[in-house]
Backbone as numpy.savetxt, mean C-alpha at the origin, in Angstrom:
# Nx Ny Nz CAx CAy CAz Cx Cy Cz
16.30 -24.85 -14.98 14.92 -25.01 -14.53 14.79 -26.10 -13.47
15.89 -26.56 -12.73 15.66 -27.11 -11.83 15.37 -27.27 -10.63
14.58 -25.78 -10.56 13.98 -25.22 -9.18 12.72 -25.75 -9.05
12.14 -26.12 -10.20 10.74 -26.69 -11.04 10.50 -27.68 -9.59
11.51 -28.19 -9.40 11.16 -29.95 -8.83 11.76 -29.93 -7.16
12.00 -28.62 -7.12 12.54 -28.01 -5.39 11.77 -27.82 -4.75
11.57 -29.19 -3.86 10.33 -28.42 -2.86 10.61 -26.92 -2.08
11.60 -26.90 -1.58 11.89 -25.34 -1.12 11.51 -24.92 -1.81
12.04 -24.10 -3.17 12.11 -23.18 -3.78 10.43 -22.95 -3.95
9.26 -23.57 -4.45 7.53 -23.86 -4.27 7.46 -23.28 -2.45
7.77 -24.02 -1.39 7.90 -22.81 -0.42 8.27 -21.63 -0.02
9.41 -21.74 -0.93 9.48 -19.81 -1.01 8.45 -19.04 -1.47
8.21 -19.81 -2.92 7.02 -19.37 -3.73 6.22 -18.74 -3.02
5.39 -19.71 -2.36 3.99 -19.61 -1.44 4.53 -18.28 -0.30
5.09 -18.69 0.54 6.14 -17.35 1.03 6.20 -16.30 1.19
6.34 -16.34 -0.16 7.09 -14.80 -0.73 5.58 -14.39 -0.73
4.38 -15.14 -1.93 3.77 -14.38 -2.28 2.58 -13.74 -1.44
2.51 -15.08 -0.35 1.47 -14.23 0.90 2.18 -13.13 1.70
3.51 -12.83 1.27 4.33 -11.06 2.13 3.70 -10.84 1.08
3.78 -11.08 -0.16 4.05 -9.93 -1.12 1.94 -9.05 -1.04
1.37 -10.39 -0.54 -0.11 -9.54 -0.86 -0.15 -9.10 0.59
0.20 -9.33 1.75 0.27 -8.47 3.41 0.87 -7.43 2.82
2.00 -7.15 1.86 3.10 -5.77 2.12 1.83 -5.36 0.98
1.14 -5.34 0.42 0.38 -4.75 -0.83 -0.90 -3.77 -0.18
-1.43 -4.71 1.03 -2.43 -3.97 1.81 -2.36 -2.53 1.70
-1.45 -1.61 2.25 -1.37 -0.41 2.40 -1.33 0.09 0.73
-0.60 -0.71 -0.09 -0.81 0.13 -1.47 -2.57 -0.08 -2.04
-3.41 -1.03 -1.58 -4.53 -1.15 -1.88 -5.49 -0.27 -1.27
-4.81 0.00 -0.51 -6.08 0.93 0.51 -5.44 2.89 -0.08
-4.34 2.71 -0.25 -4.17 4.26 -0.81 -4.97 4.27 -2.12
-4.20 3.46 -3.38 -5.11 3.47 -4.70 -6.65 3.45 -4.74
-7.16 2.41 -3.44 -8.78 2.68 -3.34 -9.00 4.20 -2.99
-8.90 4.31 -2.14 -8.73 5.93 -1.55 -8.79 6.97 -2.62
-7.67 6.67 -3.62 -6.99 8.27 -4.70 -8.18 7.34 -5.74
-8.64 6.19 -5.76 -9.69 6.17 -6.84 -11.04 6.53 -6.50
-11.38 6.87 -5.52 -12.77 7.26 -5.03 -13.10 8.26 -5.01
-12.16 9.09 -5.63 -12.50 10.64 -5.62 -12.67 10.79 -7.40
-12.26 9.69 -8.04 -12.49 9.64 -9.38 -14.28 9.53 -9.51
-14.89 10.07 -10.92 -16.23 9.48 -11.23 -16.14 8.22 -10.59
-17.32 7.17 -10.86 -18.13 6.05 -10.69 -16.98 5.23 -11.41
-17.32 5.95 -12.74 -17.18 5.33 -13.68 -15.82 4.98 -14.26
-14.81 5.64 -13.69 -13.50 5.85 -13.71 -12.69 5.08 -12.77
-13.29 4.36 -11.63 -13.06 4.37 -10.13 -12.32 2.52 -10.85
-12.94 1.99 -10.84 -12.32 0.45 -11.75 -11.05 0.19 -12.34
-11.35 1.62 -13.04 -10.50 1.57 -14.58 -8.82 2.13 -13.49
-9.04 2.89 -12.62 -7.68 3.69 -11.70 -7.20 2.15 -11.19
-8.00 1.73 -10.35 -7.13 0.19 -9.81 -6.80 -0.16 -10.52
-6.93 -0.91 -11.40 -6.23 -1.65 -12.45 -5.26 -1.29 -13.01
-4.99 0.20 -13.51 -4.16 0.63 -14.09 -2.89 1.24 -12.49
-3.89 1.23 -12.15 -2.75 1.27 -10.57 -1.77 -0.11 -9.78
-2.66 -1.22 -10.07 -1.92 -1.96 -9.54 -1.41 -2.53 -10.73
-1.43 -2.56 -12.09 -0.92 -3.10 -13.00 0.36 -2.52 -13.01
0.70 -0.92 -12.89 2.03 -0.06 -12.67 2.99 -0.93 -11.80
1.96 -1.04 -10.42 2.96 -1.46 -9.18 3.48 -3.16 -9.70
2.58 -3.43 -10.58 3.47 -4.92 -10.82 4.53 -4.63 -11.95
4.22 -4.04 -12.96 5.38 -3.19 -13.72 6.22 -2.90 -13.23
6.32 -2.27 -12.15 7.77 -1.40 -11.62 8.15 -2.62 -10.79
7.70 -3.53 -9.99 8.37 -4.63 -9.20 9.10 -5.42 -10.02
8.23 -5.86 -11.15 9.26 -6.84 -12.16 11.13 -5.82 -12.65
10.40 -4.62 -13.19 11.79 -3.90 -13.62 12.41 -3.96 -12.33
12.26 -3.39 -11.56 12.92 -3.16 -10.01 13.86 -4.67 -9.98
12.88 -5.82 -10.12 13.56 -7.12 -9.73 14.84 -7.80 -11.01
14.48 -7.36 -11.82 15.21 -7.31 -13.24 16.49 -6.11 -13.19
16.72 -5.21 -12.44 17.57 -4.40 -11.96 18.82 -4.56 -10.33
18.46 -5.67 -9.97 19.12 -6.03 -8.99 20.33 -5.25 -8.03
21.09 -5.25 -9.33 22.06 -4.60 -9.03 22.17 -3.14 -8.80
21.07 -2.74 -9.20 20.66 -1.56 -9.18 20.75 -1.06 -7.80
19.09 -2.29 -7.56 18.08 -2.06 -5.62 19.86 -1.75 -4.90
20.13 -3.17 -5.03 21.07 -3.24 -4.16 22.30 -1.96 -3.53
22.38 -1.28 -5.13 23.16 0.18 -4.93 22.69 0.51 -3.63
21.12 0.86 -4.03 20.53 1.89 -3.24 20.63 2.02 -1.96
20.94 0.77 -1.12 21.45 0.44 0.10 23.26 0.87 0.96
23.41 1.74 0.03 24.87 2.08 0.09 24.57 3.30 0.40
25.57 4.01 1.25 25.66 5.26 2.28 26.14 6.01 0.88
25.59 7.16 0.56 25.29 8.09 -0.49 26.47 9.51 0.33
25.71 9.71 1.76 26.55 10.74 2.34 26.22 10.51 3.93
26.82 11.07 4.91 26.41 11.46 6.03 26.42 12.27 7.16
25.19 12.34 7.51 24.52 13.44 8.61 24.95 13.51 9.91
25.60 13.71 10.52 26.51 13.59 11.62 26.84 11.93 11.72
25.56 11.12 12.43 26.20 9.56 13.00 25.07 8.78 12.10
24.68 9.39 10.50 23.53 8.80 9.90 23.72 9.01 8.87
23.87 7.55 7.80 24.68 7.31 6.64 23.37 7.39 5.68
23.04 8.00 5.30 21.88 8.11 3.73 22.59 7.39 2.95
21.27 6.50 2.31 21.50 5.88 1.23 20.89 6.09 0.05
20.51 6.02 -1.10 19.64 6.25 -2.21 18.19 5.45 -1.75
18.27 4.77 -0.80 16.92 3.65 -0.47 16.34 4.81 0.34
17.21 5.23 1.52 16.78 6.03 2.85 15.87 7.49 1.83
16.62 7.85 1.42 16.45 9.40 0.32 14.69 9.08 -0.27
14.60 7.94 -0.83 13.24 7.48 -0.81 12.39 7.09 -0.29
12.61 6.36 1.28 11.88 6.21 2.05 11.20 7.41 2.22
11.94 8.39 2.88 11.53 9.74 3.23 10.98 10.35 2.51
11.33 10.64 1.18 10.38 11.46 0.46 9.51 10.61 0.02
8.70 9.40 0.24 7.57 8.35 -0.18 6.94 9.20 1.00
7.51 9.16 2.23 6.21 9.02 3.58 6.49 10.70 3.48
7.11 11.43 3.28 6.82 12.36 3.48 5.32 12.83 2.29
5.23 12.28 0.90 4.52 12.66 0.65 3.16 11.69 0.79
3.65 10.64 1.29 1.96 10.08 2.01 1.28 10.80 2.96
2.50 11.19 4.08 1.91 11.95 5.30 1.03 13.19 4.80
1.82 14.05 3.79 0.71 15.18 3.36 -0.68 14.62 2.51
-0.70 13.74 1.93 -1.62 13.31 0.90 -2.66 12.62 2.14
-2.53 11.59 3.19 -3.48 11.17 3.65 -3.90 12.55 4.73
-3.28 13.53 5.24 -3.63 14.44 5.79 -4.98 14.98 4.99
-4.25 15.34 3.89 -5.34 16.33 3.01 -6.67 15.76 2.51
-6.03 14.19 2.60 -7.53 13.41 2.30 -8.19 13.45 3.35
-8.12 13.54 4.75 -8.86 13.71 5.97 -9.15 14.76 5.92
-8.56 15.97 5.42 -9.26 17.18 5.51 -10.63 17.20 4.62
-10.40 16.54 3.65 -11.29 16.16 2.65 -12.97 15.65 3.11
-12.42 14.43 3.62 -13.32 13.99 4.21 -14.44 14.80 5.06
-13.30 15.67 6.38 -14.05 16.24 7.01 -15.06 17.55 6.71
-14.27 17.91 4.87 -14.87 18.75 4.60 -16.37 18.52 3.52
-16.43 16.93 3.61 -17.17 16.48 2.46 -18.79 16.31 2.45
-18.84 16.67 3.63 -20.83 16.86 3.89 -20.82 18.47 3.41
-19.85 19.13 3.57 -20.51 20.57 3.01 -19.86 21.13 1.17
-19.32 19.95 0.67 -19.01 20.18 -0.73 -19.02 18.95 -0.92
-20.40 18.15 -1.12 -20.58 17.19 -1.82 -20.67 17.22 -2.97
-20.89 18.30 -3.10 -21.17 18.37 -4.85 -19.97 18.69 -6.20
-18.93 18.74 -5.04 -17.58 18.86 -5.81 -16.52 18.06 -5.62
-17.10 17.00 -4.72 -16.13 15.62 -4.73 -15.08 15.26 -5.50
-15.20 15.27 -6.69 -14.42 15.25 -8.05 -13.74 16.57 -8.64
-14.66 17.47 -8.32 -13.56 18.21 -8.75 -12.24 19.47 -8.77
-11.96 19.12 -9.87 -10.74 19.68 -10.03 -9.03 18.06 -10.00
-10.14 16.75 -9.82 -9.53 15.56 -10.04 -9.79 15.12 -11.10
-8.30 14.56 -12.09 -8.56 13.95 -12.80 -7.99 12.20 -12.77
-8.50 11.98 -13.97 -7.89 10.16 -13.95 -6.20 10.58 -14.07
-5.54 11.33 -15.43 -3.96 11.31 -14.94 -3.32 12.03 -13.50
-4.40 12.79 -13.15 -3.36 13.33 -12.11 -3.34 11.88 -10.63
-4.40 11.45 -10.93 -4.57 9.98 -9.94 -3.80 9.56 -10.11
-3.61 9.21 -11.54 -2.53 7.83 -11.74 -0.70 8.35 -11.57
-0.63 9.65 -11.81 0.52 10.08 -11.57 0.72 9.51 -9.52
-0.27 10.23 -8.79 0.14 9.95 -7.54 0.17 8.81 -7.27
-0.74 7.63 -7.65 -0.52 6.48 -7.56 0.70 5.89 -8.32
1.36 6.01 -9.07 2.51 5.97 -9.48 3.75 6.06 -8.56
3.38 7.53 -8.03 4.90 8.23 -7.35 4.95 7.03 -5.98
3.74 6.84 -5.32 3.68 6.13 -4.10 4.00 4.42 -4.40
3.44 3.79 -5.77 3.96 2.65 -5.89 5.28 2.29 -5.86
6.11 3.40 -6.82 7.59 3.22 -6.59 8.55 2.88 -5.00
7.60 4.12 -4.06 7.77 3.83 -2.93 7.71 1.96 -2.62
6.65 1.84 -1.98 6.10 0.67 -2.06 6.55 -0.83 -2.38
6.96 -0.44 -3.88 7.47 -1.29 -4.97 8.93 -1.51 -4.55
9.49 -0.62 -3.88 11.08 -0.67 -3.74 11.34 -1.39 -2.11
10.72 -1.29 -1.42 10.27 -2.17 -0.32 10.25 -3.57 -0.28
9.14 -3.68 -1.38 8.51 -5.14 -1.66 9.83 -5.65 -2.43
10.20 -5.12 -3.58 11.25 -5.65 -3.88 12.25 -6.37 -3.13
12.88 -5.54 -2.42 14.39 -5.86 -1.36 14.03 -6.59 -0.35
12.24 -6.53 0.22 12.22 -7.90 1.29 12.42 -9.26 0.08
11.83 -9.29 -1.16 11.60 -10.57 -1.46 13.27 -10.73 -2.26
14.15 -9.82 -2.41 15.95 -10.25 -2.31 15.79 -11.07 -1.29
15.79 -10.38 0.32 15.99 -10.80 1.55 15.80 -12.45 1.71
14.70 -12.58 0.83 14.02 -14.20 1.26 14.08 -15.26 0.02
14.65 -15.06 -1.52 14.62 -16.06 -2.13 16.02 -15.27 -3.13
16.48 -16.43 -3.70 17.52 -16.23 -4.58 17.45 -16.13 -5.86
16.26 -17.03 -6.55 15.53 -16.71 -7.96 14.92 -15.65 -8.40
15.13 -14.94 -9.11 14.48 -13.75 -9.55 13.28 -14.43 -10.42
13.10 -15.34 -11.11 12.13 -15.63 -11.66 11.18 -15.92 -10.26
11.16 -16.81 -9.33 10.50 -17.06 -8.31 10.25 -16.02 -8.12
10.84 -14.73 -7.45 10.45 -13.54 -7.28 9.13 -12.67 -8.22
9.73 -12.82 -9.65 8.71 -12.04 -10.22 7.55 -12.91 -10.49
7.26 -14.24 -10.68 6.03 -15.05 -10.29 5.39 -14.69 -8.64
6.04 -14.69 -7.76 5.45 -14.20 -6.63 4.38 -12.90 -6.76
5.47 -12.08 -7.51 4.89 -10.13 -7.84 3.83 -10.44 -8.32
3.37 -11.55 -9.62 2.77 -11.22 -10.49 1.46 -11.99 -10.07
1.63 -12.81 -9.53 0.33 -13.83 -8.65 -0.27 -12.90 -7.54
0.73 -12.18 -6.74 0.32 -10.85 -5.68 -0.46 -10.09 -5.67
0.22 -9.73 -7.12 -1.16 -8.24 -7.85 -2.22 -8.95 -8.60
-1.92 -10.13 -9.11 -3.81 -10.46 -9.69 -4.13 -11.06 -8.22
-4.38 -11.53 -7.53 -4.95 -11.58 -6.14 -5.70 -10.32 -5.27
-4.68 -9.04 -5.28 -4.75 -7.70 -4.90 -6.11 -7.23 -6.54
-5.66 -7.19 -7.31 -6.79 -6.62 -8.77 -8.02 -7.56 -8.45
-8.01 -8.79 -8.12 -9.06 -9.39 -7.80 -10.25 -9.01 -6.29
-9.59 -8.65 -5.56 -10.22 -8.36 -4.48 -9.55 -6.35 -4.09
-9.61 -6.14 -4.90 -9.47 -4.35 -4.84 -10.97 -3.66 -5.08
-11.26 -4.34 -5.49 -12.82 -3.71 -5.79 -13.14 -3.89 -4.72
-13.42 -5.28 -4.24 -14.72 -5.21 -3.32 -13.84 -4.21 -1.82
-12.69 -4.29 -1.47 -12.16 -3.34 -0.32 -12.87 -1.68 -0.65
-12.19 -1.70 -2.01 -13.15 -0.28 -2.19 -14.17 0.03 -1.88
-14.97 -0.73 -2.28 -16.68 -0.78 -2.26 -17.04 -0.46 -0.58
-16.23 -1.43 0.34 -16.44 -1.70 1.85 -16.05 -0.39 2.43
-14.96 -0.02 2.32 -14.32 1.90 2.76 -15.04 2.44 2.43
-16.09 2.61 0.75 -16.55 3.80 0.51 -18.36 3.53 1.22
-18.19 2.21 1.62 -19.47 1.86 2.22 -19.76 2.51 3.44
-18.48 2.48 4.30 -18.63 2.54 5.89 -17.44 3.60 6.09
-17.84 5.03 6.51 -17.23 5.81 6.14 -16.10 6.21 7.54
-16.58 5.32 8.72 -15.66 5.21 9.81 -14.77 4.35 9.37
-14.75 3.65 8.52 -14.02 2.79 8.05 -12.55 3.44 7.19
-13.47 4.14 5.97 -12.57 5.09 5.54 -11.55 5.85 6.04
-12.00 6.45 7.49 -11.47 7.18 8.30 -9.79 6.59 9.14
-10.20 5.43 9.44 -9.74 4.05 10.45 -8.37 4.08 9.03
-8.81 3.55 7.67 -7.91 3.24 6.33 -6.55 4.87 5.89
-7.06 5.65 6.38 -6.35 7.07 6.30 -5.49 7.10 7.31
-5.60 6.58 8.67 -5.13 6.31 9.62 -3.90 5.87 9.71
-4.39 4.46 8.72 -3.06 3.57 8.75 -2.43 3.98 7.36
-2.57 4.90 6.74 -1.91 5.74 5.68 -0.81 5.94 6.48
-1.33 7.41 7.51 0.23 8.07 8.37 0.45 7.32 9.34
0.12 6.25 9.25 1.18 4.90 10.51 1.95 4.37 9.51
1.71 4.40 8.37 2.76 3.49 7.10 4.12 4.87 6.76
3.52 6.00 6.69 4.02 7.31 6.50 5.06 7.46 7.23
4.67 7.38 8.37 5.70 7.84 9.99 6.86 6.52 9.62
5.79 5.34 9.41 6.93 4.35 9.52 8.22 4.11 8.61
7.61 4.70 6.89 8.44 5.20 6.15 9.74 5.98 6.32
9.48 7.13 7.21 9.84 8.24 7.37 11.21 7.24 8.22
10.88 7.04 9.21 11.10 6.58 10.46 12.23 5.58 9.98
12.17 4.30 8.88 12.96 3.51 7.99 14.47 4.27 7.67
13.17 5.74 7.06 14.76 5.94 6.01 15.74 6.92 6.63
15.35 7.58 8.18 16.31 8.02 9.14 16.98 6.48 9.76
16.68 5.70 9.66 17.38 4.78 10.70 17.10 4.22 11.50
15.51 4.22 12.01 14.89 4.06 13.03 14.35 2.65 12.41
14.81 1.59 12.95 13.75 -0.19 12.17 12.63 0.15 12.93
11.04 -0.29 12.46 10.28 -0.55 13.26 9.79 -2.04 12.66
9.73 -2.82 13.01 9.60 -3.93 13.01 8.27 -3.78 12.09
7.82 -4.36 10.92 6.29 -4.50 10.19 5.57 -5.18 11.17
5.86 -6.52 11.87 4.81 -7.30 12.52 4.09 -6.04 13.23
4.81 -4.83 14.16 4.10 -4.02 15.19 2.81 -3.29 14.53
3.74 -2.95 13.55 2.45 -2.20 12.51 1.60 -2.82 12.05
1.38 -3.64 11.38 0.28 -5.18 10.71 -0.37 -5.10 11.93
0.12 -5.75 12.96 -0.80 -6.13 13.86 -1.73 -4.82 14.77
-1.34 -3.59 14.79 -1.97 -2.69 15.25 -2.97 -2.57 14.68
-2.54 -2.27 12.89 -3.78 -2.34 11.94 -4.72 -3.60 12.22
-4.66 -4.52 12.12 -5.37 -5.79 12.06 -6.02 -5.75 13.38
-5.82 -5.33 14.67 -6.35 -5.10 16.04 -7.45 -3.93 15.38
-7.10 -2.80 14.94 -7.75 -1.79 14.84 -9.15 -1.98 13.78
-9.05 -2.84 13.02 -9.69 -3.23 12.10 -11.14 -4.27 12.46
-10.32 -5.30 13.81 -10.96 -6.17 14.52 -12.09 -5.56 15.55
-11.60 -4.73 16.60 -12.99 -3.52 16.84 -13.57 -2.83 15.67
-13.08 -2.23 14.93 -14.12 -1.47 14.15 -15.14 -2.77 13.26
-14.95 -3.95 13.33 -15.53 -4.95 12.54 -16.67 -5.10 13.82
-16.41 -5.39 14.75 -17.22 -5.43 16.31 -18.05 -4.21 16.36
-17.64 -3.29 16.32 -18.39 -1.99 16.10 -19.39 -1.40 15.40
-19.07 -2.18 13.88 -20.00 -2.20 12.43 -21.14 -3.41 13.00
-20.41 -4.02 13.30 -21.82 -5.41 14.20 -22.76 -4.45 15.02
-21.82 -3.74 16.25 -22.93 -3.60 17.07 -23.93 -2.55 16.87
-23.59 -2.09 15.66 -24.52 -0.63 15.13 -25.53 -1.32 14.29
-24.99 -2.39 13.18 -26.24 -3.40 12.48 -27.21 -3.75 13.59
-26.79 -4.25 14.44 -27.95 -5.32 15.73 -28.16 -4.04 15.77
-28.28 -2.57 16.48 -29.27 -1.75 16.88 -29.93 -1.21 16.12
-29.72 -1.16 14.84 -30.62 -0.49 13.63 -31.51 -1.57 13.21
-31.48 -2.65 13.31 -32.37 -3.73 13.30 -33.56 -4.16 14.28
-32.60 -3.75 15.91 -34.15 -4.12 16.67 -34.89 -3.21 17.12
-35.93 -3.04 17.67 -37.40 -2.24 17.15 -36.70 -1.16 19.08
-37.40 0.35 18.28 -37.44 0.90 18.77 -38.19 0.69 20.19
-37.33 1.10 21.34 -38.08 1.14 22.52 -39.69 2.06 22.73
């Protein structure tokens, strides 16, 4: 326990755990998303049990080490492109984000003329199953950057676990704001298949750097915040 009194190791801490709630963004905005099609009343109860999973599977994941680490090993290869058990999952994560945020845009666009069936044919397990399949994604990510950056696995899973009550703490109100402002929603689906492609894109071989992506989102986010302003100021001042 003599990391207790390491100032480093308290900087990793801090560190790790502001990646760990930046890399969480995209899992917060899918689970809001697959919970909004739940009742009212159900919509609470999905986050929680959604991001409680994704901290579940990070701790096992991080408690498996030797495992992650396999996964990074060339499995077989495709002419000049070595698959690994990591790559095999990248791809099938974004492949099935790419169809899921598709279909939720279809959704959307189809949702002024079947409002009245919003829900159904959705239930709470079939939510939590997809939110599941995509955390693993996610979860296996978050994992292997925070290998990348600290050597304690306990540090690590204190990072995970401070991450997701931070993320459970402020998951509601993101929800609330998407299902408020429905260009917003739109803008959040967006950066679904930019996380998707980028997935995809990972587990062929292709790095794309996260800063490019973060910051596109965070640009994209910064007009539409300018945008939500300039529509308040005109609904406020008096008709010509």
């Amino acid at each position: 326990m003599d990391w207790f009194s390491d100032p480093q190791i308290w900087i990793g801490l801090l560190t790790l755990t502001a990646l760990e709630i930046v890399l969480g963004i995209d899992n917060i905005i899918f689970i809001s998303i697959l919970a909004g099609r739940l009742p009212a009343a159900q919509q609470r109860k999905a986050r929680l049990w959604g991001l409680a999973l994704a901290m579940v599977m990070r701790v096992l994941l991080l408690l498996s080490l030797s495992w992650i680490m396999g996964l990074t090993r060339p499995l077989f290869s495709i002419a000049s492109l070595e698959v690994s058990g990591r790559a095999l999952i990248l791809i099938g994560g974004g492949l099935f984000l790419l169809a899921k945020s598709t279909r939720e845009i279809h959704h959307k666009f189809e949702e002024d003329n079947q409002s009245t069936s919003r829900s159904a044919g959705v239930s709470f397990s079939s939510v939590l199953v997809q939110i599941v399949l995509l955390d693993i994604v996610f979860s296996l990510d978050s994992v292997i950057t925070a290998v990348g950056m600290v050597d304690e696995v306990v540090v690590m899973i204190v990072a995970v676990i401070v991450a997701v009550a931070v993320m459970m703490i402020f998951a509601g109100h993101i929800s609330r704001f998407i299902e408020r402002h429905p260009t917003l929603k739109m803008l959040a689906l967006s950066f679904l298949l930019l996380i998707a492609v980028n997935l995809i894109g990972e587990g062929l071989g292709f790095h794309i750097p996260k800063g490019y992506t973060y910051f596109a989102m965070a640009f994209s986010v910064m007009v539409e915040m300018l945008n939500l302003k300039v529509k308040a100021k005109q609904s406020k001042s008096p008709a010509a």
